[in-house]
C-alpha positions as CSV (number, residue, x, y, z in Angstrom):
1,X,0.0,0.0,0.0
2,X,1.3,3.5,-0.5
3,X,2.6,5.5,2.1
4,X,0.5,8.2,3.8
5,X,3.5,9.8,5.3
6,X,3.5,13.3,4.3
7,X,7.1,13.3,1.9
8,X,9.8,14.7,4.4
9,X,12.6,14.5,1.5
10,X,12.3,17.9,0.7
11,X,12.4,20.9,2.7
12,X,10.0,23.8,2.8
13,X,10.4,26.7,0.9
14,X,9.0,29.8,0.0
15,X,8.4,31.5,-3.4
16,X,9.5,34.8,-4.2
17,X,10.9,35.0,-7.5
18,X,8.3,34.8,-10.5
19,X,7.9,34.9,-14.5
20,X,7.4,38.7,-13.9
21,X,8.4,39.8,-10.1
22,X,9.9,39.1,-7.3
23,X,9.1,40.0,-3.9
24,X,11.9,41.9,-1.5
25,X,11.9,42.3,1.8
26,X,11.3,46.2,2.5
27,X,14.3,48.4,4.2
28,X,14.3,51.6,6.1
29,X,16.0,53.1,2.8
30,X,12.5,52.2,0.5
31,X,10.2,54.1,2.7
32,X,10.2,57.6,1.3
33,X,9.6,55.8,-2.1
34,X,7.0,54.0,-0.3
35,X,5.8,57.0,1.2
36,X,5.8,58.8,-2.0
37,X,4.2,56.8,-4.4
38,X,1.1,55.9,-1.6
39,X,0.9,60.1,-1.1
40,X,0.1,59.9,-4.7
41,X,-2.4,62.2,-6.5
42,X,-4.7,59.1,-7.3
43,X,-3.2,56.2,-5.0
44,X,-3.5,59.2,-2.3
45,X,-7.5,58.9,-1.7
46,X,-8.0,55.2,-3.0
47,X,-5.8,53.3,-0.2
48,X,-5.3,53.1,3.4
49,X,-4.4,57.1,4.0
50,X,-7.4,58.6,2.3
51,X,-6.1,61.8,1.2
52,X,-4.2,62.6,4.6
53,X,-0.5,62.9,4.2
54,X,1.0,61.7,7.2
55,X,4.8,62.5,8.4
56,X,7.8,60.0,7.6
57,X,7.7,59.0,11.4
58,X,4.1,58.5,11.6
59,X,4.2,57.2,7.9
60,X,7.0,54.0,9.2
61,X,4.6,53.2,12.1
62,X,1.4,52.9,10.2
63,X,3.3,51.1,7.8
64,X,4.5,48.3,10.0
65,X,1.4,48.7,12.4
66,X,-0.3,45.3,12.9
67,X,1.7,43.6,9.6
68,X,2.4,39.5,9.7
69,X,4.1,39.4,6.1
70,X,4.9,42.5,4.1
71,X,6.8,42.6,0.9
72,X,7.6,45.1,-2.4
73,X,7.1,43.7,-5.5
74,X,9.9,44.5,-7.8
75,X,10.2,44.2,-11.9
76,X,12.6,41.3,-12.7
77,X,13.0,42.9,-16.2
78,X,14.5,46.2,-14.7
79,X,13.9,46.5,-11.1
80,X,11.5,48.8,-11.1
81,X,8.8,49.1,-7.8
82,X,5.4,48.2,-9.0
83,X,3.8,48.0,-5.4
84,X,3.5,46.3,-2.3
85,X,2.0,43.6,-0.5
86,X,0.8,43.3,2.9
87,X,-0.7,40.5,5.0
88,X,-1.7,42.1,8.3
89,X,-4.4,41.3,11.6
90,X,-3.5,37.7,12.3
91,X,-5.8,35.9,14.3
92,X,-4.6,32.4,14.7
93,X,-7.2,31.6,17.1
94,X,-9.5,31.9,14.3
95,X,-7.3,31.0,11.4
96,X,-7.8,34.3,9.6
97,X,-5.9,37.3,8.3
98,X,-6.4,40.1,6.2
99,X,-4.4,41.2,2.9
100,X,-4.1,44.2,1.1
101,X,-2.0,45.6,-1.8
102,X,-1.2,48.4,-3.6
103,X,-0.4,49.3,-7.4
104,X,2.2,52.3,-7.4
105,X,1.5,53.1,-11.4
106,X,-2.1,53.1,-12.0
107,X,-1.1,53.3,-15.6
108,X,1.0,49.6,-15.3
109,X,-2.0,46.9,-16.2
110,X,0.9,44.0,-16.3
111,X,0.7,41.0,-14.7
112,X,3.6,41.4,-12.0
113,X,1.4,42.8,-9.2
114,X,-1.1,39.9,-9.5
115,X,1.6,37.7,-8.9
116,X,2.9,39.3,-6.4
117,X,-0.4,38.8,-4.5
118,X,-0.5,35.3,-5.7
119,X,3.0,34.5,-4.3
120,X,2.0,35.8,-1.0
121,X,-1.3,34.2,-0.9
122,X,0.4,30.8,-1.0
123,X,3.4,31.7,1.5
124,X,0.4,32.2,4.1
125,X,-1.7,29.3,3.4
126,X,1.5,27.0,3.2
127,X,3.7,28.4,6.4
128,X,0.4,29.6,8.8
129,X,-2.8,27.2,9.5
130,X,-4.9,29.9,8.2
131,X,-8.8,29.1,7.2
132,X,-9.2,32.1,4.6
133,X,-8.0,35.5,4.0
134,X,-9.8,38.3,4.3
135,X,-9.6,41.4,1.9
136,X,-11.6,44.9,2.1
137,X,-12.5,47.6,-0.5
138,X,-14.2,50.0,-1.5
139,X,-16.8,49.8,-4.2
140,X,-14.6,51.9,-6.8
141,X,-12.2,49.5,-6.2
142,X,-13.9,46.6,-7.4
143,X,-13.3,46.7,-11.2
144,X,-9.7,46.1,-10.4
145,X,-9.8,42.7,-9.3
146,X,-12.3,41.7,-12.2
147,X,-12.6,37.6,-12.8
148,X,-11.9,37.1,-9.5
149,X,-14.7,37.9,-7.2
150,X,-16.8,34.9,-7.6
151,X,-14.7,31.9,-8.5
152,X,-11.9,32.6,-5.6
153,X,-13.5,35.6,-3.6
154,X,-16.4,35.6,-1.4
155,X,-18.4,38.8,-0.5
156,X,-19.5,38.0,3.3
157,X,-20.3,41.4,4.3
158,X,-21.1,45.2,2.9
159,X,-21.0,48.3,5.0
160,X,-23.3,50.6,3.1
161,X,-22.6,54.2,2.5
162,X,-19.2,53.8,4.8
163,X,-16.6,55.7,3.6
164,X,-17.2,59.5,1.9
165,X,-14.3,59.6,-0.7
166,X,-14.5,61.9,-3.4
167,X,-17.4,64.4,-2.3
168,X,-19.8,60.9,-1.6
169,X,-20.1,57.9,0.1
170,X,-18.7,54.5,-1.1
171,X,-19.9,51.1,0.6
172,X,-17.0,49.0,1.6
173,X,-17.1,45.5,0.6
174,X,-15.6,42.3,3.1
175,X,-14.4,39.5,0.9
176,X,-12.9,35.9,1.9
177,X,-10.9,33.6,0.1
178,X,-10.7,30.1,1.6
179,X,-8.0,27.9,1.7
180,X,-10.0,25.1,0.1
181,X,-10.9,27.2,-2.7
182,X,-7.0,28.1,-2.6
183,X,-5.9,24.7,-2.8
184,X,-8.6,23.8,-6.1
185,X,-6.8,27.1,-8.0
186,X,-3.1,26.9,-6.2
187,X,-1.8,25.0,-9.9
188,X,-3.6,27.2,-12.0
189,X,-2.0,30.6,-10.6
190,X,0.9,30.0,-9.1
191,X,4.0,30.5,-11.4
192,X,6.4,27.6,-12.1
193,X,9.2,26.7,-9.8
194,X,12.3,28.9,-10.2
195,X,14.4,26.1,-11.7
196,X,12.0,26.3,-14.6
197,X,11.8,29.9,-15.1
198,X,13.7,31.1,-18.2
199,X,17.0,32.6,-16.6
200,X,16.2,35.9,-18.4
201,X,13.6,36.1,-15.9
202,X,14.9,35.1,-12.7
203,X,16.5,38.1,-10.7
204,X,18.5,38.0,-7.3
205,X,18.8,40.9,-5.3
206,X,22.0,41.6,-3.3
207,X,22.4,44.0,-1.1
208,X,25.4,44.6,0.9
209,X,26.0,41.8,3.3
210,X,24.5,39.3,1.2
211,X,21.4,39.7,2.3
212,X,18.1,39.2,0.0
């Protein structure tokens, strides 16, 4: 009979590096680019600040406040920042934490952000016991993340008329993906080991120290 042994041969490991992006570790040094590009004219209002400009100092705190997993998500083609990541409000008691993410370019429609989101979706599911992550946005935001509300998200709540961005009020919207639903889609979205990438796309950032 075949074993039922989970297979102990190989070690853990997590994904960063993707056909398109990689995710890096953020340093002191990135946060005025952070800070920047989220005090952006249109980023500015549509994200966690909502139009106030806080001060570097208060800007580092908020940035690290409450965070489990945070990562930028950098170009492998040239390096360039095309957002962040954030898995934040981890409630292991109840298997559940929240993600968000931002797009720095509003004009970049690419791929790479997407799978930055997807890379960090399957570090929490595989490393924490978590039962679904939870995601929140406002009803603007909805048309960015398109085919996926349905087949992988779950609307489980709607505050009505909660947030007054833009001289009106916007409902938020709670959504859930499960882990279930994670592990039917996990093949389909998840890009191919990094042995298998073309080495044109696989990038390795050093910074002094040798640290990644």
């Amino acid at each position: 009979m075949p074993s039922t042994e989970p297979d102990r041969s190989t070690p853990p490991v997590q994904r960063t590096t993707g056909r398109w992006v990689t995710l890096r570790p953020i340093r002191p040094v990135d946060y005025d680019a952070i800070r920047l590009a989220e005090l952006d004219d249109t980023l500015g209002v549509r994200w966690r600040h909502g139009g106030a400009t806080p001060g570097p100092e208060q800007f580092a705190q908020t940035l690290w406040s409450g965070v489990l997993v945070q990562y930028l998500v950098v170009a492998n083609d040239d390096r360039r920042l095309l957002g962040l990541v954030s898995a934040y409000n981890a409630d292991l008691r109840s298997g559940t934490c929240s993600v968000g993410f931002a797009r720095f370019d509003p004009a970049d429609r690419g791929p790479g952000l997407v799978e930055g989101v997807v890379m960090l979706t399957d570090h929490l599911f595989s490393h924490w016991p978590f039962r679904k992550l939870y995601g929140e946005t406002l009803a603007f935001n909805l048309a960015n993340l398109g085919a996926v509300l349905g087949p992988l998200l779950v609307e489980e709540g709607r505050l009505r008329e909660h947030a007054f961005v833009g001289g009106r009020y916007w409902d938020l919207h709670h959504l859930a993906l499960y882990r279930e639903t994670w592990d039917e889609w996990r093949g389909r979205l998840m890009p191919p080991a990094e042995a298998d990438l073309p080495t044109d796309r696989v990038l390795t950032v050093v910074v002094p120290g040798g640290a990644r």
